[in-house]
DOMI-868836 format. One record per atom (N, C-alpha, C): residue in one letter; atom name; x, y, z. Coordinates in pm, whole numbers, plus 50000, padded with zeros to 5 digits. Layout:
N
> a, CA, X, Y, Z .
...
This chain:
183
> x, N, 48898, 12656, 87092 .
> x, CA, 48780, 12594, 87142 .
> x, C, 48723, 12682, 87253 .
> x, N, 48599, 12726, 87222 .
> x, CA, 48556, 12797, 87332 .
> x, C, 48398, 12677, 87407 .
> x, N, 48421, 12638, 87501 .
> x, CA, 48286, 12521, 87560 .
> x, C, 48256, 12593, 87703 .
> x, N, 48148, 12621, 87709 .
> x, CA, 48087, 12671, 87813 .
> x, C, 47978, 12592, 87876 .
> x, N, 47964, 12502, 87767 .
> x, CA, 47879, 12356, 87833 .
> x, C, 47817, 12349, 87934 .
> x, N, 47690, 12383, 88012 .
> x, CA, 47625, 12372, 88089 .
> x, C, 47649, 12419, 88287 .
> x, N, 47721, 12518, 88218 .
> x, CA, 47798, 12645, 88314 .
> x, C, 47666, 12716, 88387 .
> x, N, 47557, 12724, 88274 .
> x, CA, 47459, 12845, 88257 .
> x, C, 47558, 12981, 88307 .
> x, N, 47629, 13021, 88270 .
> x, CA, 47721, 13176, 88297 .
> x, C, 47630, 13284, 88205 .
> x, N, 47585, 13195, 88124 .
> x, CA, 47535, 13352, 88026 .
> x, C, 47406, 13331, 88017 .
> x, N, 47336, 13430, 88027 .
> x, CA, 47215, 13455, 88042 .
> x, C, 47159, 13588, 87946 .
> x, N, 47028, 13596, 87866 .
> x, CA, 46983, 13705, 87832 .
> x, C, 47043, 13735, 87651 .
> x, N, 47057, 13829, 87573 .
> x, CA, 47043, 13817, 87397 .
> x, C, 47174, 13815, 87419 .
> x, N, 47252, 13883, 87446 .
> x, CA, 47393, 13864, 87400 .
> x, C, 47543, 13883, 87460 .
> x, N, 47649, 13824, 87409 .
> x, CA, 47780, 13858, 87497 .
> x, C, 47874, 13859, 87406 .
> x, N, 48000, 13914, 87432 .
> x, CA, 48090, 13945, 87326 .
> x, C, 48220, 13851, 87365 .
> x, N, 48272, 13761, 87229 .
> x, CA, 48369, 13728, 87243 .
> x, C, 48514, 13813, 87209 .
> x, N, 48562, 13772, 87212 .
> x, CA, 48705, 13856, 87111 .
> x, C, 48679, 13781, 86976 .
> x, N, 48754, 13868, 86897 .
> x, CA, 48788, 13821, 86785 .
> x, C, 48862, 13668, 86775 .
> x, N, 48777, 13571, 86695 .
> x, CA, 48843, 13433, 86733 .
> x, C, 48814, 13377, 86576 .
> x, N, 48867, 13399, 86465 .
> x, CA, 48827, 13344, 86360 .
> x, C, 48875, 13238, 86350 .
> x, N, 48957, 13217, 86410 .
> x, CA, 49017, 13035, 86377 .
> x, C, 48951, 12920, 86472 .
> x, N, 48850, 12966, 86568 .
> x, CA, 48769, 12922, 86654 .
> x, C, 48714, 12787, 86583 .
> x, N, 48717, 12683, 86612 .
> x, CA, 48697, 12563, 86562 .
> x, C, 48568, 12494, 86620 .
> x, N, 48562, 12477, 86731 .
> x, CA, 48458, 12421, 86850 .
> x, C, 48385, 12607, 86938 .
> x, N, 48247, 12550, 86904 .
> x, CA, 48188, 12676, 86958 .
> x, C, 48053, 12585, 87066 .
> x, N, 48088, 12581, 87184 .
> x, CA, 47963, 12508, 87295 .
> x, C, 47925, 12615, 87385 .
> x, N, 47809, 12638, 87343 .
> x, CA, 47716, 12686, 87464 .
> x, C, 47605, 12623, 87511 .
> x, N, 47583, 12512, 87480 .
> x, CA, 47483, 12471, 87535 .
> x, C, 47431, 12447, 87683 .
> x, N, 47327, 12459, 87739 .
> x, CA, 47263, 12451, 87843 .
> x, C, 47276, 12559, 87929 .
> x, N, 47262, 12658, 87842 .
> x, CA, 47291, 12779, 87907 .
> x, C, 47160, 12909, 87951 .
> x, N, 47122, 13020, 87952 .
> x, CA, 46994, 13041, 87943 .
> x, C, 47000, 13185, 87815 .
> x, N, 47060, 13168, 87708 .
> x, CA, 47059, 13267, 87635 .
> x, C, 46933, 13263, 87536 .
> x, N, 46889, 13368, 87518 .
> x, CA, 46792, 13386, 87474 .
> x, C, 46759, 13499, 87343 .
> x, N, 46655, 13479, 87255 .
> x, CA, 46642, 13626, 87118 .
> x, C, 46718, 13560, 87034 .
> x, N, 46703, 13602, 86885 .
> x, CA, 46760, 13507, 86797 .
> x, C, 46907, 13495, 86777 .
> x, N, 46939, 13376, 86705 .
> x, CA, 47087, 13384, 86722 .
> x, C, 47132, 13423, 86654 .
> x, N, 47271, 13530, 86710 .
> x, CA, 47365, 13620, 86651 .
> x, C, 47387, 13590, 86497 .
> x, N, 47353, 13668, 86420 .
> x, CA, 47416, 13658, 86266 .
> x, C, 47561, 13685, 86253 .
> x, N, 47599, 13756, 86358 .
> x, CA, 47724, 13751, 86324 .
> x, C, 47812, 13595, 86383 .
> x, N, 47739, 13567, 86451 .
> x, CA, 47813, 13392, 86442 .
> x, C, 47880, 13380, 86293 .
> x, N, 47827, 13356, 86187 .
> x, CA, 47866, 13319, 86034 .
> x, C, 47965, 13314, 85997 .
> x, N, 47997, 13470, 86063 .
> x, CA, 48099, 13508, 85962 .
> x, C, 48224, 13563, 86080 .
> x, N, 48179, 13556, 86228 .
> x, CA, 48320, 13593, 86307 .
> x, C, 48331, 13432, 86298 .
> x, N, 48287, 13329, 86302 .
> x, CA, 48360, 13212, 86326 .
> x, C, 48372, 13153, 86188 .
> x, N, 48458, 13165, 86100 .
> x, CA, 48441, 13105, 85915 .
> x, C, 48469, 12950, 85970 .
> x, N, 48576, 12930, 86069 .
> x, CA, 48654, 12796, 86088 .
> x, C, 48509, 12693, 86159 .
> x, N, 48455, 12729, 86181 .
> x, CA, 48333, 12655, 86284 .
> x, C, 48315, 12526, 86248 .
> x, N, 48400, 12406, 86344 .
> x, CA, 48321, 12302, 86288 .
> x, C, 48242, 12212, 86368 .
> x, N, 48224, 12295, 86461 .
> x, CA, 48086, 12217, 86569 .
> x, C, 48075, 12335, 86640 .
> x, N, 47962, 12345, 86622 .
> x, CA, 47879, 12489, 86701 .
> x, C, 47707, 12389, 86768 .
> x, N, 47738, 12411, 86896 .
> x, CA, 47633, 12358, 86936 .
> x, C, 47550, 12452, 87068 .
> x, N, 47443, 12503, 87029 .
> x, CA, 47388, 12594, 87123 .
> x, C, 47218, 12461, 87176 .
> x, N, 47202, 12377, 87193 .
> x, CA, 47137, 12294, 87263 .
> x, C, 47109, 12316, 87429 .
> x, N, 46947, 12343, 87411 .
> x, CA, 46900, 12387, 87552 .
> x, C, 46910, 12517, 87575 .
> x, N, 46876, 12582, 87491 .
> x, CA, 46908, 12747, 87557 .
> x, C, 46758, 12816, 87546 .
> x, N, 46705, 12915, 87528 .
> x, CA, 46563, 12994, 87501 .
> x, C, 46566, 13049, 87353 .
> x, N, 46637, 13029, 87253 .
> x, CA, 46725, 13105, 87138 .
> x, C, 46484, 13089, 87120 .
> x, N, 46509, 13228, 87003 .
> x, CA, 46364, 13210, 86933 .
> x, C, 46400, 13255, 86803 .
> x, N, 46269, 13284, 86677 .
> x, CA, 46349, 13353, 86608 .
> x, C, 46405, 13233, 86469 .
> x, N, 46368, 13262, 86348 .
> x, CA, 46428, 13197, 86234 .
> x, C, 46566, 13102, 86269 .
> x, N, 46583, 13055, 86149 .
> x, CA, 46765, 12980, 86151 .
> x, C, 46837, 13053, 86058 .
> x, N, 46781, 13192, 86016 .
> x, CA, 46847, 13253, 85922 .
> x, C, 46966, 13348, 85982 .
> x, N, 47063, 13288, 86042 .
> x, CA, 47194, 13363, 86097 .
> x, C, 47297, 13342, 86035 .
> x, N, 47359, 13367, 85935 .
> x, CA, 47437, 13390, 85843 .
> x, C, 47479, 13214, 85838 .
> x, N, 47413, 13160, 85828 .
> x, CA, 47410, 12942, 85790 .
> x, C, 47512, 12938, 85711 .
> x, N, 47473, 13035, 85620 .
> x, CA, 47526, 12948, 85496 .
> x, C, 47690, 12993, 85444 .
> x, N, 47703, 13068, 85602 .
> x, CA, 47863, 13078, 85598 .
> x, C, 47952, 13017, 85683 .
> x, N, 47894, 12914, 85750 .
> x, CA, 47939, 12808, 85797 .
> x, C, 47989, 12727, 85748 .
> x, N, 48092, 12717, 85608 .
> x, CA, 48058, 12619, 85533 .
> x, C, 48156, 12468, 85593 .
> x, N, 48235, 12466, 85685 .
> x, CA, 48338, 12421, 85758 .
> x, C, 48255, 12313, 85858 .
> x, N, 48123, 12325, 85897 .
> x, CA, 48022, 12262, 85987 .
> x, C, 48067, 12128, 85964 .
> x, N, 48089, 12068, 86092 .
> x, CA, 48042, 11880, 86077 .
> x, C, 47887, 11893, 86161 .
> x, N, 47913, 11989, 86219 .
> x, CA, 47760, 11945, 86376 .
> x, C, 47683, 12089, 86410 .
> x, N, 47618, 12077, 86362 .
> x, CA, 47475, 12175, 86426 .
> x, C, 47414, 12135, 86507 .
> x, N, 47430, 12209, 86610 .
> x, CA, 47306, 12145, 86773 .
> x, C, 47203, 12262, 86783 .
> x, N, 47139, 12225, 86748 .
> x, CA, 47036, 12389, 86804 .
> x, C, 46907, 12336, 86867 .
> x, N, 46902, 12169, 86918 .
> x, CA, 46817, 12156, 86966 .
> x, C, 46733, 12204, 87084 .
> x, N, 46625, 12165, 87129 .
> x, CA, 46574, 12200, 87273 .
> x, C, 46591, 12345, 87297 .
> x, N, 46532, 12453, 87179 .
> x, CA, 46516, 12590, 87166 .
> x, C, 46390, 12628, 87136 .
> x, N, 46378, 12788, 87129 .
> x, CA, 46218, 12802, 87077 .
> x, C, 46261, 12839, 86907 .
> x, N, 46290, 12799, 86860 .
> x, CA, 46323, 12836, 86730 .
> x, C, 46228, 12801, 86589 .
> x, N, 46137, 12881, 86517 .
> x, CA, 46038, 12906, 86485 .
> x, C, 46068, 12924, 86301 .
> x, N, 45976, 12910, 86229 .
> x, CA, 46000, 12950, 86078 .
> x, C, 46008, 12803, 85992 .
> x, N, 46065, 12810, 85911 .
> x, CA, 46087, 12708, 85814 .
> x, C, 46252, 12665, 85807 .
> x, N, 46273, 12573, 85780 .
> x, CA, 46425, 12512, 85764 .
> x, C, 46461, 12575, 85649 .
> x, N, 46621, 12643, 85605 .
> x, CA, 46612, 12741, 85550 .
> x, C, 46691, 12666, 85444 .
> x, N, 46691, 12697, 85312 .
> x, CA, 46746, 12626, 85148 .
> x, C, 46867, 12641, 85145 .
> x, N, 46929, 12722, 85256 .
> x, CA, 47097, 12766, 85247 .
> x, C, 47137, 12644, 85282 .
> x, N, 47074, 12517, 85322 .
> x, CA, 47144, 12439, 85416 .
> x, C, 47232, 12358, 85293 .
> x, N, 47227, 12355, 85169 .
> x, CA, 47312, 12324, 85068 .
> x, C, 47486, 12364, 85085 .
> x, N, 47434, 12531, 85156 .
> x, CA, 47578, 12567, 85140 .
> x, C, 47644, 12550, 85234 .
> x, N, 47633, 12458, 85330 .
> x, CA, 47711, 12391, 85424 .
> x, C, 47804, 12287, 85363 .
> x, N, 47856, 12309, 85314 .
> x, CA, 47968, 12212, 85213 .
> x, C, 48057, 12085, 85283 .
> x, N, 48088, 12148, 85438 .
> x, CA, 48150, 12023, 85499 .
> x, C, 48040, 11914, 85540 .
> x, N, 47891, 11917, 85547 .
> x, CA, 47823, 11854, 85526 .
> x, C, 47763, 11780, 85406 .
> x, N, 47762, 11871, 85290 .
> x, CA, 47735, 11805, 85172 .
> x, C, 47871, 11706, 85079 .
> x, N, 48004, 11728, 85115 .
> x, CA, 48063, 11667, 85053 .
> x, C, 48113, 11538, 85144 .
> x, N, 48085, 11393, 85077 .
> x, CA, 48128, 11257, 85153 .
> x, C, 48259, 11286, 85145 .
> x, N, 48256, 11199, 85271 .
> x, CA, 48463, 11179, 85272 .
> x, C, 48486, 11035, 85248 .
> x, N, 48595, 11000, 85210 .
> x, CA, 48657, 10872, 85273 .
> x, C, 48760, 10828, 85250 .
> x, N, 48722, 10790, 85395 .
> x, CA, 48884, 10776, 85490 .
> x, C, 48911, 10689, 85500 .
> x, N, 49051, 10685, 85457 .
> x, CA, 49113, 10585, 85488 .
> x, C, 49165, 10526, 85651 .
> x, N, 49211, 10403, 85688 .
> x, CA, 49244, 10364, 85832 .
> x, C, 49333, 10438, 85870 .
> x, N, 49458, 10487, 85744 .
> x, CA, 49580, 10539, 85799 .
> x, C, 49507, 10719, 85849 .
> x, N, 49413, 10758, 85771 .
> x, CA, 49372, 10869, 85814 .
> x, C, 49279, 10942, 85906 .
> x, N, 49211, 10811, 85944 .
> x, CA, 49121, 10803, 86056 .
> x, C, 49239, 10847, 86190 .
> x, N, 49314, 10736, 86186 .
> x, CA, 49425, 10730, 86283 .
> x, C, 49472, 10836, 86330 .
> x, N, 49534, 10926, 86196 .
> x, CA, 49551, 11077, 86240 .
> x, C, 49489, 11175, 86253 .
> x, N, 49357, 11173, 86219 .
> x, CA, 49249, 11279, 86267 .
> x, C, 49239, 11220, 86443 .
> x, N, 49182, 11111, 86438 .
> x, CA, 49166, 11037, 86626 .
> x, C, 49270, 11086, 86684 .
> x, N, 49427, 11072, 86630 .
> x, CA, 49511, 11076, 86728 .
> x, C, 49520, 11250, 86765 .
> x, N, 49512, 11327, 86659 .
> x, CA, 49449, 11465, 86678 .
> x, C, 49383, 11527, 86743 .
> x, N, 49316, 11477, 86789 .
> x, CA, 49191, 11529, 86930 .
> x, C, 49238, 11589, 87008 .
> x, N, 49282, 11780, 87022 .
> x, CA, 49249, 11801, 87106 .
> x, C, 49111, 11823, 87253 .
> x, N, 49041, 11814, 87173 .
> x, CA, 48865, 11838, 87239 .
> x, C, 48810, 11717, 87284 .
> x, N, 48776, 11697, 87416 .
> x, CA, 48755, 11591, 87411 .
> x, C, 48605, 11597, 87438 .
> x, N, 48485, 11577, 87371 .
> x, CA, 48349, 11592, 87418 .
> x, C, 48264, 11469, 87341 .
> x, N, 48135, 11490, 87326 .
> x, CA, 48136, 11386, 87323 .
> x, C, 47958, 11433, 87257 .
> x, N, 47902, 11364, 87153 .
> x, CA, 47806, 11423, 87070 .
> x, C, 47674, 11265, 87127 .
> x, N, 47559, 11336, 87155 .
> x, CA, 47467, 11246, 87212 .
> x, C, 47379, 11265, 87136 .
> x, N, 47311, 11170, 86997 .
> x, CA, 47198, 11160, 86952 .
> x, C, 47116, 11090, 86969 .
> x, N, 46956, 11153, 86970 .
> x, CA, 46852, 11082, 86994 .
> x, C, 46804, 11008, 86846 .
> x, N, 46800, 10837, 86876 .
> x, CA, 46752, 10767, 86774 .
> x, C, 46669, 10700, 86815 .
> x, N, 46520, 10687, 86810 .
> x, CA, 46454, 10598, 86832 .
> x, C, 46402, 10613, 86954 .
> x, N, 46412, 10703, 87054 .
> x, CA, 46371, 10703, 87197 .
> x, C, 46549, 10645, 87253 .
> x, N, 46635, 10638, 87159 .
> x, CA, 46790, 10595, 87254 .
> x, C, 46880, 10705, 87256 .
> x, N, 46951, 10717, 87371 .
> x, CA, 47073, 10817, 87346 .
> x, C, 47194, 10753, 87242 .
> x, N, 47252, 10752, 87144 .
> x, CA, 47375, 10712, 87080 .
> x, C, 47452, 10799, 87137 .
> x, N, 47588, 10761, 87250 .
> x, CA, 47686, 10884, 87249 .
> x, C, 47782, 10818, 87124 .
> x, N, 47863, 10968, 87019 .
> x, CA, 47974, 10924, 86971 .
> x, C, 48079, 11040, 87049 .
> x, N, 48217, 10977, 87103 .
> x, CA, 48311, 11040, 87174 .
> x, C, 48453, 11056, 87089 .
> x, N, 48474, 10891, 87071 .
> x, CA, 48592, 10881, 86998 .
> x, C, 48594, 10864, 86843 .
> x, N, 48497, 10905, 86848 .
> x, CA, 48490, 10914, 86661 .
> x, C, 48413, 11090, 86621 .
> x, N, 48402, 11156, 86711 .
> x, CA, 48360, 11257, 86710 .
> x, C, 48406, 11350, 86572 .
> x, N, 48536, 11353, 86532 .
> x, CA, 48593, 11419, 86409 .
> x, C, 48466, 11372, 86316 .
> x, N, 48471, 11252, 86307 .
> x, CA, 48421, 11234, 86182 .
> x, C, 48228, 11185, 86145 .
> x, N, 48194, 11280, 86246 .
> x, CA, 48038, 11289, 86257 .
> x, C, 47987, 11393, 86197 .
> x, N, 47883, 11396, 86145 .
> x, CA, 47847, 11477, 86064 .
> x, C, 47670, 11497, 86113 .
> x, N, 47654, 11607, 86195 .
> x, CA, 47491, 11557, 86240 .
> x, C, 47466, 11752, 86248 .
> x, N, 47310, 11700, 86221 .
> x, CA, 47241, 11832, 86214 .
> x, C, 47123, 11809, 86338 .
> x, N, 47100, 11866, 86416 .
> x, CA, 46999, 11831, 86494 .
> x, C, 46917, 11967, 86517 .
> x, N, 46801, 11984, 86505 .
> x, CA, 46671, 12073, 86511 .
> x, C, 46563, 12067, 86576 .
> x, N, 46587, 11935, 86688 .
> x, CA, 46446, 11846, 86730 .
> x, C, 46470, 11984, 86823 .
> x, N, 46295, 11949, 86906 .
> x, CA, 46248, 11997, 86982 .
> x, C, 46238, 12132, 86989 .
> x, N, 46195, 12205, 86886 .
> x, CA, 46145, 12360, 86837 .
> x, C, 46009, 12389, 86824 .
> x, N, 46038, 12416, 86718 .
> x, CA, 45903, 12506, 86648 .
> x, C, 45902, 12517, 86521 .
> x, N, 45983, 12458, 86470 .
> x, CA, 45976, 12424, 86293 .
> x, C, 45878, 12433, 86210 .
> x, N, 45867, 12475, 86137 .
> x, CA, 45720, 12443, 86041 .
> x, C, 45747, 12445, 85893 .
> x, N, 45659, 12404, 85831 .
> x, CA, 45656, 12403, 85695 .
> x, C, 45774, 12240, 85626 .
> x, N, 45779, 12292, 85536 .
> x, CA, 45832, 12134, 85448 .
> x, C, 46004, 12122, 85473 .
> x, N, 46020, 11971, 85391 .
> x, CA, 46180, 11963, 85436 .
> x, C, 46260, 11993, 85260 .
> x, N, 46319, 12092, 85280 .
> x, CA, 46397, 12142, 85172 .
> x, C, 46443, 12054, 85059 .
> x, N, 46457, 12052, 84945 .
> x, CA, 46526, 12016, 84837 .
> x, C, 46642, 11984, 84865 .
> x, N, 46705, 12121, 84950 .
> x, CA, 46879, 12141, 84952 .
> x, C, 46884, 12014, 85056 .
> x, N, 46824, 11970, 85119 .
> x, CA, 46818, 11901, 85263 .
> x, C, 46921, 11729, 85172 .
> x, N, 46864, 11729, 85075 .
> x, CA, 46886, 11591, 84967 .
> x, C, 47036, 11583, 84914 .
> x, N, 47147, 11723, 84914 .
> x, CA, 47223, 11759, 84875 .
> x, C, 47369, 11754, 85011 .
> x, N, 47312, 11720, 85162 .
> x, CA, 47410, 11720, 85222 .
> x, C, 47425, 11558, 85256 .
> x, N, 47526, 11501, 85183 .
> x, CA, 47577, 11358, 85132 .
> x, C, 47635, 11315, 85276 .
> x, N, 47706, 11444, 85315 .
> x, CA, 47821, 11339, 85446 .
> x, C, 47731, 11359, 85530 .
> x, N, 47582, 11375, 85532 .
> x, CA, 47510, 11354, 85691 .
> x, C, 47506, 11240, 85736 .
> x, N, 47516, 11216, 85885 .
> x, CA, 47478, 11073, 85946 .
> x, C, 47369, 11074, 86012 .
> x, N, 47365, 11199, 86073 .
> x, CA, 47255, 11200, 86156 .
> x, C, 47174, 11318, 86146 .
> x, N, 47027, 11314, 86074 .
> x, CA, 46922, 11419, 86088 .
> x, C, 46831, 11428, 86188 .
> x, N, 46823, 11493, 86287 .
> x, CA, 46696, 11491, 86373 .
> x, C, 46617, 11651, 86393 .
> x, N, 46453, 11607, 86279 .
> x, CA, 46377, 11673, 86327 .
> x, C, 46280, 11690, 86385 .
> x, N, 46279, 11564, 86513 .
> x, CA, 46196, 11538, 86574 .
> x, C, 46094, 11680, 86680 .
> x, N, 46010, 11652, 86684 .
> x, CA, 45926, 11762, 86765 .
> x, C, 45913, 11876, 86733 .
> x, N, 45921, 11891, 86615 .
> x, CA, 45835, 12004, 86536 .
> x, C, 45730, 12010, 86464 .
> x, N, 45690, 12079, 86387 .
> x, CA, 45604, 12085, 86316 .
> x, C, 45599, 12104, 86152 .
> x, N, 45707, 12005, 86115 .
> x, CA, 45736, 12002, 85989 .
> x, C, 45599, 11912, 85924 .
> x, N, 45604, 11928, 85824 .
> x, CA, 45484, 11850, 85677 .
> x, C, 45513, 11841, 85609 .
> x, N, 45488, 11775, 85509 .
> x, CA, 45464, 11784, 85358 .
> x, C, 45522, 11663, 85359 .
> x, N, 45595, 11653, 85212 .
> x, CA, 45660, 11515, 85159 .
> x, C, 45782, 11533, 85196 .
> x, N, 45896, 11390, 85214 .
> x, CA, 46010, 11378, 85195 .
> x, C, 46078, 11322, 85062 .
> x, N, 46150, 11435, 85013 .
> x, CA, 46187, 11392, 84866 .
> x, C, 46231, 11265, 84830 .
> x, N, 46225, 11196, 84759 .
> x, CA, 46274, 11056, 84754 .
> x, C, 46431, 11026, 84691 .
> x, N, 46464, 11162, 84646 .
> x, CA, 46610, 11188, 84670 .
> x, C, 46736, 11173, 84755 .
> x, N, 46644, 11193, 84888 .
> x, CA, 46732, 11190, 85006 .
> x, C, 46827, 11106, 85018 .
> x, N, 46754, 10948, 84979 .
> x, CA, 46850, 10821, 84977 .
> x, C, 46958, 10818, 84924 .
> x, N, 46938, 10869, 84802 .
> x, CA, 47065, 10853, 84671 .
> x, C, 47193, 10925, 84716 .
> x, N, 47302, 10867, 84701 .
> x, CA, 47401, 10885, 84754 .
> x, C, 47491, 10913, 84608 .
């Protein structure tokens, strides 16, 4: 787990970690990094299953190697300047597109598992939802507050275990497939 969470320590396009492929939890948020985000994110972190860069200056597409994330429960990339269209790879996020379910006995041992203890805050409705202790098993993409444009993907209909989509405050259009629902 690397969380740098609102440290602001890093500043400016880029900084080097070590080699961390088994890196699970990736937090930088509220930090002041800025220029698009690293493509090599993708593929030095394969294990990634919450990467949240929320609040930073990031600009610049979402095309940073996405669609080798496939391990994702949580994308934060909110409250950035991040610009372009929502990109069709988002299919190949697989720990998002495939439902789970869990049983009580297995809830139990993912919860009792927690090393990380943080805590995921979505905006619904004008409300904060925090989830803390159920955090394993959240599944949220968040994009609000960018620069988004253009329509919401096909692939968008294909990630089943989402709970939470927010693309609030952009500049998305068009239609929403009527797919989305079907489970």
């Amino acid at each position: 787990m690397a969380s740098f969470k609102q440290e602001q320590v890093f500043r400016g396009t880029s900084f080097i970690f070590p080699k961390m492929s088994s890196l699970e939890i990736l937090d930088l948020s509220y930090n002041k990094l800025s220029g698009d985000i690293p493509a090599w994110i993708g593929t030095a972190f394969s294990s990634l299953k919450v990467l949240k860069l929320r609040s930073n200056a990031y600009s610049g597409g979402l095309l940073f190697g996405i669609s080798k994330l496939t391990s994702l429960h949580i994308l934060d990339l909110a409250e950035n300047n991040l610009s372009g269209s929502i990109p069709s790879a988002l299919d190949d996020l697989r720990a998002m597109a495939q439902k789970r379910n869990i049983s009580k006995y297995q809830y139990e041992m993912i919860v009792s598992s927690i090393f990380y203890q943080d805590n995921l805050i979505v905006k619904e409705k004008g409300q904060d939802l925090e989830y803390a202790e159920y955090l394993p098993l959240v599944v949220s993409l968040d994009l609000s507050d960018n620069n988004i444009n253009g329509g919401l993907p096909k692939e968008t209909t294909k990630l089943q275990a989402l709970m939470f989509l927010n693309l609030s405050r952009n500049h998305i259009n068009g239609s929403i497939s009527q797919d989305i629902s079907i489970s």
